[in-house]
C-alpha positions as CSV (number, residue, x, y, z in Angstrom):
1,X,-42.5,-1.2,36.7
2,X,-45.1,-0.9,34.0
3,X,-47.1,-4.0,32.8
4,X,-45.2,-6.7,31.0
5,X,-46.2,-9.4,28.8
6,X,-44.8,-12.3,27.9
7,X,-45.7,-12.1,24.4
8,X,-44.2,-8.7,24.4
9,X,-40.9,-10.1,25.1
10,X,-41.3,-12.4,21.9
11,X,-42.3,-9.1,19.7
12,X,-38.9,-7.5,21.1
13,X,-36.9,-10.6,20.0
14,X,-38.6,-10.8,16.4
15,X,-37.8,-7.2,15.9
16,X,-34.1,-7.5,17.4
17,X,-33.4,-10.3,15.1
18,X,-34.9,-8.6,12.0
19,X,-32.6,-5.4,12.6
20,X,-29.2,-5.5,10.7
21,X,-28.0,-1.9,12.0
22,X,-25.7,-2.3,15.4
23,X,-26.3,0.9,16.4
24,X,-30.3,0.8,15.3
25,X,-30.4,-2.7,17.0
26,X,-28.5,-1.2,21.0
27,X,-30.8,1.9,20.5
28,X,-34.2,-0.4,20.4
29,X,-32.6,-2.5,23.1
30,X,-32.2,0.9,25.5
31,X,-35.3,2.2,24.6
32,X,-37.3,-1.2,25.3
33,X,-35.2,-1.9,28.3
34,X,-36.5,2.2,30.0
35,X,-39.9,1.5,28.8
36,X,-40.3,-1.9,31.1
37,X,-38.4,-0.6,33.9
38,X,-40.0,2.6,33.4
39,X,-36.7,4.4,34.8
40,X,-35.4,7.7,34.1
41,X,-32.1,7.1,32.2
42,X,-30.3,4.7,30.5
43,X,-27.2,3.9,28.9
44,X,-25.5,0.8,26.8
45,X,-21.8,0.9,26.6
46,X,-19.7,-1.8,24.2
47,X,-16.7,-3.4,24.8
48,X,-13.6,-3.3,22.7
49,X,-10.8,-5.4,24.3
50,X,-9.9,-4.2,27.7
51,X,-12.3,-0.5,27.2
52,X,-15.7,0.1,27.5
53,X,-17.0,2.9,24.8
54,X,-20.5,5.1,25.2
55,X,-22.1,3.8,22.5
56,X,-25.7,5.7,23.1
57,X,-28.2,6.9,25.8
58,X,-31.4,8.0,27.0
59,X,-33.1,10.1,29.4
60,X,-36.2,12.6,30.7
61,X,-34.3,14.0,32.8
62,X,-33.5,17.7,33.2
63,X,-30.0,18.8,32.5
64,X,-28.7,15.4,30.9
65,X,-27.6,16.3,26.8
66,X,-30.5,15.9,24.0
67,X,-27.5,15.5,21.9
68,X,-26.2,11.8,22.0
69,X,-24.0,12.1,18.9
70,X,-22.0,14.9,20.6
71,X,-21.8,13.0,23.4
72,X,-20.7,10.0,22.3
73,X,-17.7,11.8,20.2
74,X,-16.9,13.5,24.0
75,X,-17.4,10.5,26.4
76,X,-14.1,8.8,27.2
77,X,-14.0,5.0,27.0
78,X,-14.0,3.7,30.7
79,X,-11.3,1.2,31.4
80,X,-12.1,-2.2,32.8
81,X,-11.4,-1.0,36.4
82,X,-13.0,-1.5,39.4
83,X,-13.6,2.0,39.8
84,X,-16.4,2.1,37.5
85,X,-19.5,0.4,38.3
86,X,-20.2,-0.8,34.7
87,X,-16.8,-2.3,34.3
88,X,-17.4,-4.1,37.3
89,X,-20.6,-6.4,36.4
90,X,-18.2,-6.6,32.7
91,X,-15.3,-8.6,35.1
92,X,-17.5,-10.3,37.3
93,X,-20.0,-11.1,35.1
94,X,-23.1,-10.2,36.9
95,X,-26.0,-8.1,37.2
96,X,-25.4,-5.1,40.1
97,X,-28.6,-3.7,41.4
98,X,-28.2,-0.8,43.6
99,X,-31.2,0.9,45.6
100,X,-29.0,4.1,46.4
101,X,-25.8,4.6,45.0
102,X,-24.9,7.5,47.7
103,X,-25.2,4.8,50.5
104,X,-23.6,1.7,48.9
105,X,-20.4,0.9,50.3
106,X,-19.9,-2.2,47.8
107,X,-19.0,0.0,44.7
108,X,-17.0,2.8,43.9
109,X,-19.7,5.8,42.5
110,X,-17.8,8.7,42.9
111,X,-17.9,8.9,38.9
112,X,-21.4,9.3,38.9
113,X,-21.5,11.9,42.0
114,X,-19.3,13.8,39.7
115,X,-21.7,13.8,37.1
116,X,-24.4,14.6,39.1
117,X,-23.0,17.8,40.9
118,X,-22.5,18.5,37.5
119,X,-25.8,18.5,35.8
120,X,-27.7,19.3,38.8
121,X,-29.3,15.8,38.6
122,X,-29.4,12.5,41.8
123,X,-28.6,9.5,40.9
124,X,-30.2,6.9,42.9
125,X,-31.1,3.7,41.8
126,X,-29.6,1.8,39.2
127,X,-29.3,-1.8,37.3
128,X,-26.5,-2.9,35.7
129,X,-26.2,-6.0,33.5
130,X,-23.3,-7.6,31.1
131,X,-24.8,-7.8,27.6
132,X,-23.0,-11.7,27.6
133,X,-23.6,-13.9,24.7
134,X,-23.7,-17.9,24.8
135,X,-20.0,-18.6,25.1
136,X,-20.0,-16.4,28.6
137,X,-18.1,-13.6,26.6
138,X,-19.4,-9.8,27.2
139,X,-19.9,-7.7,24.7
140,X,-20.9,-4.9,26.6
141,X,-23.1,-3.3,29.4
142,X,-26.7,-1.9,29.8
143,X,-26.8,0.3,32.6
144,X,-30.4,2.0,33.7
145,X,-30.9,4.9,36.6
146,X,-33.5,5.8,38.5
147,X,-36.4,3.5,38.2
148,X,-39.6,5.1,39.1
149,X,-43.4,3.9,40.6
150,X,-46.6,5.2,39.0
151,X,-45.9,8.6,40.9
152,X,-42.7,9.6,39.5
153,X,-40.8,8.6,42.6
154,X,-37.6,7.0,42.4
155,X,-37.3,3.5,43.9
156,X,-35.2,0.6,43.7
157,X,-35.1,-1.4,40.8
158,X,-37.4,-4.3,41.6
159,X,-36.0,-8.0,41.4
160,X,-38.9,-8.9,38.5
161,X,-37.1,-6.2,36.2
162,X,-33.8,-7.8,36.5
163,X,-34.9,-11.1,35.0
164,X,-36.9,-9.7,32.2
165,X,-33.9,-7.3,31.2
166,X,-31.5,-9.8,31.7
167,X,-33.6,-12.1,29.1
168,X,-33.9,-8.7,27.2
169,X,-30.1,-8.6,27.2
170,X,-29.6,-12.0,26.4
171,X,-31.4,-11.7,22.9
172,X,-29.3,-8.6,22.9
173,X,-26.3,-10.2,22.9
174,X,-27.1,-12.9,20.3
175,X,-28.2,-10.5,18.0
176,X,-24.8,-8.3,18.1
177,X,-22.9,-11.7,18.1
178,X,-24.4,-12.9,14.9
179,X,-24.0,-8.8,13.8
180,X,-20.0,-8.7,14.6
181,X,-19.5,-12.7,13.1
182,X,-21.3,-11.2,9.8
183,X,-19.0,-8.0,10.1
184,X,-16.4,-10.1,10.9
185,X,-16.6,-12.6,7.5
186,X,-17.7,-9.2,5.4
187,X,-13.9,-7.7,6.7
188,X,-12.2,-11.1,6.1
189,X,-13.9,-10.5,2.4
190,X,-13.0,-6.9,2.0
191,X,-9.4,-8.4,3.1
192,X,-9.1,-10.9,0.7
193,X,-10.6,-8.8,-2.0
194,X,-7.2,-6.4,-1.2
195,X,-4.5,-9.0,-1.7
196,X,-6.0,-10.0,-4.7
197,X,-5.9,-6.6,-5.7
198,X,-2.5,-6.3,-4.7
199,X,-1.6,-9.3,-5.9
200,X,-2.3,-8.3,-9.5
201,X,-0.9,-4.9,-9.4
202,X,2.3,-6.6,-8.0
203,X,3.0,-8.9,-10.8
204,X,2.0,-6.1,-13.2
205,X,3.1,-3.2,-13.1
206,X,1.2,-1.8,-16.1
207,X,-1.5,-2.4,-15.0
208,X,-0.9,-1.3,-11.5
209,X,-3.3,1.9,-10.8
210,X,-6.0,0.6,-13.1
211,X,-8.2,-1.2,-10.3
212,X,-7.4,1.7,-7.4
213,X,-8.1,4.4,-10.1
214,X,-11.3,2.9,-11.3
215,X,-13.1,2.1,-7.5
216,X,-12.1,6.1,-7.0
217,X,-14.2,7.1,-9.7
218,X,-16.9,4.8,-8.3
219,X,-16.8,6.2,-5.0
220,X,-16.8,9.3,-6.0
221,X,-19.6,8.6,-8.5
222,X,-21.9,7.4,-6.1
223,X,-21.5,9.9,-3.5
224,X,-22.7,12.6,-6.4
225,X,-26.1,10.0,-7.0
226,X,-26.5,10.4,-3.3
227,X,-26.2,14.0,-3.0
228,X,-27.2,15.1,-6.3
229,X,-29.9,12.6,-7.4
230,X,-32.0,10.7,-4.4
231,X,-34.2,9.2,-6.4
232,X,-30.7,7.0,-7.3
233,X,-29.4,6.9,-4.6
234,X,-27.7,3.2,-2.8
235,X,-27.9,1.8,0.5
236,X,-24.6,1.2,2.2
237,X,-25.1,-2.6,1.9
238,X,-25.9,-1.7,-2.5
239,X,-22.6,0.4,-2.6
240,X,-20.1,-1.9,-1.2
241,X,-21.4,-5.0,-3.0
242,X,-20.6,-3.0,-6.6
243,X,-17.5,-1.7,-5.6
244,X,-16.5,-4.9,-4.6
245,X,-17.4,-5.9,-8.2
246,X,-15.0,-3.0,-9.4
247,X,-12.2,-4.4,-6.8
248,X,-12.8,-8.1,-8.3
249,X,-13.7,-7.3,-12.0
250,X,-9.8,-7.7,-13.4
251,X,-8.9,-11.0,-10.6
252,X,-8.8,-13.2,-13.9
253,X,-5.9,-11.8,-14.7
254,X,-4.2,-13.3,-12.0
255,X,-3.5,-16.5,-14.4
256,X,-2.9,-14.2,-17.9
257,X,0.6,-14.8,-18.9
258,X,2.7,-11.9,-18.2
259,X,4.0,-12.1,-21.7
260,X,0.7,-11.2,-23.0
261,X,-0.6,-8.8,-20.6
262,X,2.6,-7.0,-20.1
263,X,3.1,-7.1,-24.1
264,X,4.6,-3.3,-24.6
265,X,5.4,-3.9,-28.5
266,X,3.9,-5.7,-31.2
267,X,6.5,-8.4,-31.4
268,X,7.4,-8.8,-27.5
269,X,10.0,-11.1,-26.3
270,X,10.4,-12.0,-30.1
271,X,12.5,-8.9,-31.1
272,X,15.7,-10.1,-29.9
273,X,15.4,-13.4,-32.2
274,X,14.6,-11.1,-35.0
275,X,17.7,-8.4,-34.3
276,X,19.8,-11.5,-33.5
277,X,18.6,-13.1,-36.9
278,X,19.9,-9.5,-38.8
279,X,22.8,-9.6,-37.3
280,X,23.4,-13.3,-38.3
281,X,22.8,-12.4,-42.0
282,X,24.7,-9.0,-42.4
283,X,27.6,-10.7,-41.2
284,X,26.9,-13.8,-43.5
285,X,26.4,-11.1,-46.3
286,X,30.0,-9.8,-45.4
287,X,32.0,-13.0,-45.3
288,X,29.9,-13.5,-49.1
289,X,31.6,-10.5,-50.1
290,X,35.4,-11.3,-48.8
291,X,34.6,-15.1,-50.6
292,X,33.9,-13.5,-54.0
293,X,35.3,-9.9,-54.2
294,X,33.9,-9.6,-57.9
295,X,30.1,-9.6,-56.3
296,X,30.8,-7.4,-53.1
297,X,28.4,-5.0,-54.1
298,X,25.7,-7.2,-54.5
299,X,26.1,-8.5,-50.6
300,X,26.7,-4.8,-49.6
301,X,23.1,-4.2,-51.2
302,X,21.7,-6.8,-49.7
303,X,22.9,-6.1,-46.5
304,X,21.7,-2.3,-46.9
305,X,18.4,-4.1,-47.7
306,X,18.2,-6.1,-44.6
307,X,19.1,-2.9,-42.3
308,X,16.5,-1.0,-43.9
309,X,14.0,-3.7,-43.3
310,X,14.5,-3.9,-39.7
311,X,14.8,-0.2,-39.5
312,X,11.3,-0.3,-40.2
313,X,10.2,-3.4,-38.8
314,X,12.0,-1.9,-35.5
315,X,9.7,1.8,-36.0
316,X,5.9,-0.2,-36.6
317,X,7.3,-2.1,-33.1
318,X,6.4,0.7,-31.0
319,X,3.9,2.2,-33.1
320,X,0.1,2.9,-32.3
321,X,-1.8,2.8,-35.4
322,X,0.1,1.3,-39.1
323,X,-2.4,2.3,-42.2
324,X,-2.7,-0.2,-45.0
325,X,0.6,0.6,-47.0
326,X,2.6,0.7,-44.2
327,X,1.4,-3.4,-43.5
328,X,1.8,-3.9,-47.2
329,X,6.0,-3.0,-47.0
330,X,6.3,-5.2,-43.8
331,X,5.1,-7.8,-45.1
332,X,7.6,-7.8,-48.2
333,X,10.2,-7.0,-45.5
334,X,9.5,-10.1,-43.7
335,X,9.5,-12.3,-47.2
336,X,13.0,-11.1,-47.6
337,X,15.7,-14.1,-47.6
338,X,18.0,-13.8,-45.8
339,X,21.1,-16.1,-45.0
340,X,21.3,-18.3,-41.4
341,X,24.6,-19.2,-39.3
342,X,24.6,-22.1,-41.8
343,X,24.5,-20.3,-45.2
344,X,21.0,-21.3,-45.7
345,X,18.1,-19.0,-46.7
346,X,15.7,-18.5,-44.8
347,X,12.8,-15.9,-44.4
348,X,13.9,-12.6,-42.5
349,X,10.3,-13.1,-40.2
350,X,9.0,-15.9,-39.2
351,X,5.3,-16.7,-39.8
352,X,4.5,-15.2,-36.1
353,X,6.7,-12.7,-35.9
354,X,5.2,-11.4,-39.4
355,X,1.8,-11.7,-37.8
356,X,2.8,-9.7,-34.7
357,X,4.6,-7.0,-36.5
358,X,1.8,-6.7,-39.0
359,X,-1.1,-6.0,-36.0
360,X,-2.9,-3.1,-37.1
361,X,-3.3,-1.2,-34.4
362,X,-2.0,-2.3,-30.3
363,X,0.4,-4.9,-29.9
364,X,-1.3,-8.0,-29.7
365,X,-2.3,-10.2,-32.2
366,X,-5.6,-12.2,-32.6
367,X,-4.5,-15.0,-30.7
368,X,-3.2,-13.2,-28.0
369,X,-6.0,-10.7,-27.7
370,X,-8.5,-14.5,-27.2
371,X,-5.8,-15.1,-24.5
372,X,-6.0,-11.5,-22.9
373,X,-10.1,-11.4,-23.4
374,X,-10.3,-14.7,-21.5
375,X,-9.4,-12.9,-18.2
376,X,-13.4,-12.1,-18.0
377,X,-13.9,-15.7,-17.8
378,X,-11.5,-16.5,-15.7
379,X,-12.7,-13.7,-13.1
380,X,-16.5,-15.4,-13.6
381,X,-15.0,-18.9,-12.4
382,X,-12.7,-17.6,-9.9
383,X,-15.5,-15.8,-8.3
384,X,-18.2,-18.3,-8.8
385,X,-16.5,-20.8,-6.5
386,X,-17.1,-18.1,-3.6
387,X,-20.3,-17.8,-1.5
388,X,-21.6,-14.4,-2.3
389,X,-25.2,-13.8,-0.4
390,X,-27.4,-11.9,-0.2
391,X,-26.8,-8.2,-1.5
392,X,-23.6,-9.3,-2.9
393,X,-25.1,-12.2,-4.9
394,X,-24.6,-10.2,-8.3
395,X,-21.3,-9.6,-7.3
396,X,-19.7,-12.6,-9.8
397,X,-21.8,-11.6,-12.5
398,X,-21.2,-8.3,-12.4
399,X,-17.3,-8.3,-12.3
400,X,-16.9,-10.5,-15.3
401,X,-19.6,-8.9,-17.4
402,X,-17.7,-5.4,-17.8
403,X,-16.5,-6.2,-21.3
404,X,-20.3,-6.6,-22.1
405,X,-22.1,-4.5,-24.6
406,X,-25.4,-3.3,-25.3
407,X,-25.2,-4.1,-29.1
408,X,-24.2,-7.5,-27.9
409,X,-20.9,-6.5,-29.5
410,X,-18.7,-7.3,-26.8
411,X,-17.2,-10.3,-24.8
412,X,-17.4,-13.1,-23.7
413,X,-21.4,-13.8,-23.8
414,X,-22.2,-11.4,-26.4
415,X,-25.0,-10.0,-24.0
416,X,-27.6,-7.3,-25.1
417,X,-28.9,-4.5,-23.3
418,X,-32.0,-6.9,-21.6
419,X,-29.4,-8.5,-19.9
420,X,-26.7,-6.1,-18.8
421,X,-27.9,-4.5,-15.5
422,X,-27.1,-0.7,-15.0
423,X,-24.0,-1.6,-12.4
424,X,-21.9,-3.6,-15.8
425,X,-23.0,-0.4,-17.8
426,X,-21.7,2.0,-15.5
427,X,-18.7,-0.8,-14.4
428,X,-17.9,-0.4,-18.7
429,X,-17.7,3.0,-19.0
430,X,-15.4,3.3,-16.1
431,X,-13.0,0.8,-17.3
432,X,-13.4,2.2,-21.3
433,X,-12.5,5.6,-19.6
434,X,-9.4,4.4,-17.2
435,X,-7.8,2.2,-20.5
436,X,-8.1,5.7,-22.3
437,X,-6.6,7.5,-19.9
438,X,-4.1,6.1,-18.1
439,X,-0.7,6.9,-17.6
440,X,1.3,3.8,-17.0
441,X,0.0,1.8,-20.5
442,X,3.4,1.0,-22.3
443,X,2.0,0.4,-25.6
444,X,-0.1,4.2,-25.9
445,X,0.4,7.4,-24.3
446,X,-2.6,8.7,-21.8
447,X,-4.9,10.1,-23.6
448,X,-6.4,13.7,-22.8
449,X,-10.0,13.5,-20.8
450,X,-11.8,15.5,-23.7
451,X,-11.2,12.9,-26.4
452,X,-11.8,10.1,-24.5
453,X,-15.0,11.1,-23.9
454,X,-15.3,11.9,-27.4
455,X,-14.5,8.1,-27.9
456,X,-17.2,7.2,-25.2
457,X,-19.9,9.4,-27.0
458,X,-19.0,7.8,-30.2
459,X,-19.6,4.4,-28.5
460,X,-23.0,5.5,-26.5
461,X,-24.0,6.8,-30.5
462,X,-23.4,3.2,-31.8
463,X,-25.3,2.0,-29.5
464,X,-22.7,0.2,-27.5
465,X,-22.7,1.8,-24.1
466,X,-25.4,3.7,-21.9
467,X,-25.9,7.7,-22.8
468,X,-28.1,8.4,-19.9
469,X,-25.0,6.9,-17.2
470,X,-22.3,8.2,-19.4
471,X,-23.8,12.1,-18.9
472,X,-24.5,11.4,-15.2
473,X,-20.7,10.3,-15.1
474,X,-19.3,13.2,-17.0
475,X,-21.9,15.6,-15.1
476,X,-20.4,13.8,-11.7
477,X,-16.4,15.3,-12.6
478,X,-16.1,11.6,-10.7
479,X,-13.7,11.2,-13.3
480,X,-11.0,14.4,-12.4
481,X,-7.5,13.6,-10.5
482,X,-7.3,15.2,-6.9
C-alpha cells in the first residue's frame, strides 16, 4: 500500500462532489481507489434492479483490453447470484477480502479462473466492497485485484486499505445518490414537459405537429453548430435546457379558448347564425311576395340581393388575403336590411360578425388576435411558478419571449435586440418558419420552403429578426423533412 494521507482523502471528496458526470465521477473513484491500494486491476460495476452492469475498468496488466468502451458494450450484466463474487458483497452487504481466490473455498471464482485461462493473466488477491449509500441501499460494487508491495509482488489486500476504500466508497455513493436524485427530478421534468406537450396537441389538432416539428429543427440545428462550427458549440446541460424552452414555449395555450385558436374562418362558430339569419329572410321575402302579388318582384329582387351577399360574404370566409374593394362591398353587404322571424328589419351582419368577415387578412380579428397573443404571457406565468435552476434558469424567459423582436416590434414586452438573447432569436425564426410552413393550418395552405425564407429575409432586412442565425439555419438544411 502506498502512503496515505488523511487530507488526501478530503481532496478526493472535494473533487467527487464537484464532478457532475456519473461516468467521470466512478472513473476518478477507480482510479483513486488503484492508486492507494496500489493493485493491479480494478473494476466498478452498477446496479440496475436485480443486475449488475460493467460500468468501467482499469489495469497494467498484460493481456487485459486497453479498450473499455468496447468492453463495456461486450460485458454481460452479471445477475445477483451467488455465483459471482461481486454480486455476493451486493446481497450481503459487505466488504469480501480474499488473499487467493484459487484457494478460497468460501466463494464461487470459477468466473474469474475463466477469465484468466483466457487472457493468460492470475488472479490472486482481491477486495470487494458495496458502493452503499446512507439508506443501506447498493448502488453498485468496486472490485480491485491483485494488490501489490513495493516490489511488484502480489499480496493480500491489507486490512488498512479496506477502511480507507470503504470511506472512499462511501463518498462514492453519496455522490451518485445525489447524481441519480438530480437525474431522477431532471426525468420527472422532461416527463412533465411531454404531457404538456401532449396535452396541447390533443385538444388541438391544428396545432398538433407544430411543437414536435419545431424541437426537430432544433435538434438538428444544434448538432450542425457542434459538428460544423465549435467555436458554437453547447454543452449537453446548454442543449437540453433550450430545447426544453422549445417543448414549453406554446404551454400557454393550454388556457386559449379553442374557439379562437382553432378559428379556421373569419367568422367561426358565427356562420351558422348568419346562414340561418338568410334563410329566415328569403323566406320572409317569399311570404311578402304571396301577401301582395302586385310587388313580387321587388321581394324576388331583394331576395336575389340577400343570396348574392352571402355568396360573397360565404367566399371572403375562407379567404387568405381580401384587398380594399373587396372590404368595401362587405361591408354594404352587411348594412343590408333584411327582414327577421318577426317581420322586423334588421341588419343582414351584426356588428361582430361584420368585424370578423371584414379581417383583412387571417381569420381573427383584433380582439381575438389580443386573446391568441396572450398565450406568451400565459406560458411566462405558467412557467414562472416552477423551480428552474441552474442551467435551466433562462428556461421561462426564454419560452415566452419567442414572439419578441429585435425592432421591439413584437409582443408582449416590446423587447429590443439588447435584451433578446441569441436562444429567443433563433427560438423566433424557428417558429416564423414552422407557421409558414406547415401543413395542418386550417386557415392557409403550407407554404413552399423557398418563399418562406423569402419572408424570413425580408424580416431579418427590417431589422426584425437575426441575419447572421437565420443563414446559419438555412446553411444547417435543419429545416428539410426526413
Amino acid at each position: 500500500m502506498k502512503e496515505f494521507k488523511t487530507d488526501h482523502l478530503i481532496q478526493i471528496a472535494i473533487a467527487l462532489s464537484a464532478e457532475k458526470n456519473i461516468d467521470k465521477l466512478l472513473d476518478m473513484i477507480l482510479k483513486e481507489a488503484i492508486t492507494i491500494s496500489n493493485c493491479d486491476a480494478g473494476t466498478v460495476y452498477v446496479r440496475q434492479d436485480d443486475q449488475l452492469f460493467f460500468h468501467n475498468t482499469y489495469t497494467g496488466a498484460a493481456g487485459f483490453p486497453d479498450d473499455v468502451s468496447s468492453k463495456k458494450k461486450s460485458m454481460p450484466p452479471l445477475k445477483l447470484s451467488r455465483e459471482y463474487v461481486s454480486a455476493c458483497a451486493v446481497l450481503d452487504k459487505k466488504k469480501i477480502n480474499i488473499a487467493d481466490v484459487y484457494e478460497s473455498d468460501e466463494y464461487d471464482f470459477s468466473g474469474a479462473k475463466k477469465y484468466d485461462a483466457m487472457n493468460g493473466y492470475r488472479t490472486k488477491s482481491m477486495l470487494v466492497i458495496p458502493l452503499e449509500d446512507d439508506k443501506s441501499e447498493v448502488l453498485g460494487v468496486l472490485q480491485l485485484i491483485n494488490a501489490q508491495d513495493k516490489d511488484k509482488e502480489v499480496i493480500p489486500f491489507p486490512v488498512e486499505v479496506e477502511d480507507i476504500i470503504s470511506a472512499l466508497a462511501s463518498l462514492a455513493a453519496v455522490s451518485l445518490t445525489n447524481r441519480r436524485l438530480a437525474q431522477q427530478v431532471l426525468d420527472t421534468l422532461h416527463s412533465f414537459v411531454e404531457v404538456m406537450v401532449e396535452a396541447i396537441d390533443t385538444r388541438s389538432s391544428y396545432n398538433a405537429n407544430h411543437t414536435k416539428s419545431m424541437v426537430s429543427y432544433a435538434r438538428k440545428f444544434l448538432d450542425y453548430i457542434g459538428k460544423a462550427h465549435d467555436q458554437r458549440a453547447l454543452t449537453e446541460e446548454e442543449k437540453d435546457s433550450f430545447l426544453m424552452s422549445v417543448w414549453l414555449h406554446d404551454i400557454g395555450k393550454l388556457v386559449i379558448p379553442l374557439e379562437v385558436m382553432d378559428k379556421a374562418t373569419r367568422l367561426g362558430d358565427k356562420k351558422m347564425a348568419v346562414k340561418n339569419r338568410v334563410t329566415v329572410a328569403c323566406l320572409m321575402e317569399e311570404l311578402e311576395g304571396y301577401k301582395n302579388p302586385a310587388q313580387l318582384d321587388k321581394h324576388q329582387d331583394k331576395i336575389k340581393e340577400i343570396k348574392r351577399a352571402y355568396e360573397l360574404i360565404e367566399e371572403c370566409d375562407t379567404k387568405g388575403f381580401l384587398p380594399d374593394d373587396v372590404l368595401e362591398n362587405l361591408r354594404n353587404a352587411a348594412k343590408i336590411m333584411v327582414l327577421d322571424e318577426e317581420g322586423k328589419e334588421i341588419a343582414l351582419l351584426t356588428g361582430e360578425e361584420e368585424t370578423a368577415i371584414t379581417v383583412r387578412k387571417g381569420t381573427l380579428t383584433d380582439e381575438e388576435r389580443n386573446v391568441m397573443q396572450s398565450h406568451v404571457v400565459y406560458t411566462g406565468k405558467m412557467l414562472d411558478k416552477m423551480d428552474f435552476r441552474g442551467p435551466y434558469s433562462n428556461v421561462p424567459d426564454w419560452a415566452a419571449s419567442h414572439h419578441e423582436l429585435l425592432d421591439g416590434s413584437g409582443y408582449p414586452n416590446h423587447k429590443t435586440a439588447e435584451d433578446i438573447p441569441v436562444q429567443v432569436r433563433f427560438l423566433t425564426i424557428i417558429d416564423v418558419y414552422d407557421a409558414l410552413t406547415a401543413e395542418d393550418r386550417p386557415y392557409k395552405p403550407p407554404m413552399p420552403s423557398e418563399k418562406a425564407f423569402g419572408i424570413l429575409d425580408s424580416m431579418a432586412n427590417e431589422g426584425k429578426i437575426d441575419k447572421n442565425i437565420l443563414d446559419l439555419f438555412k446553411e444547417s438544411k435543419a429545416w428539410e423533412k426526413e
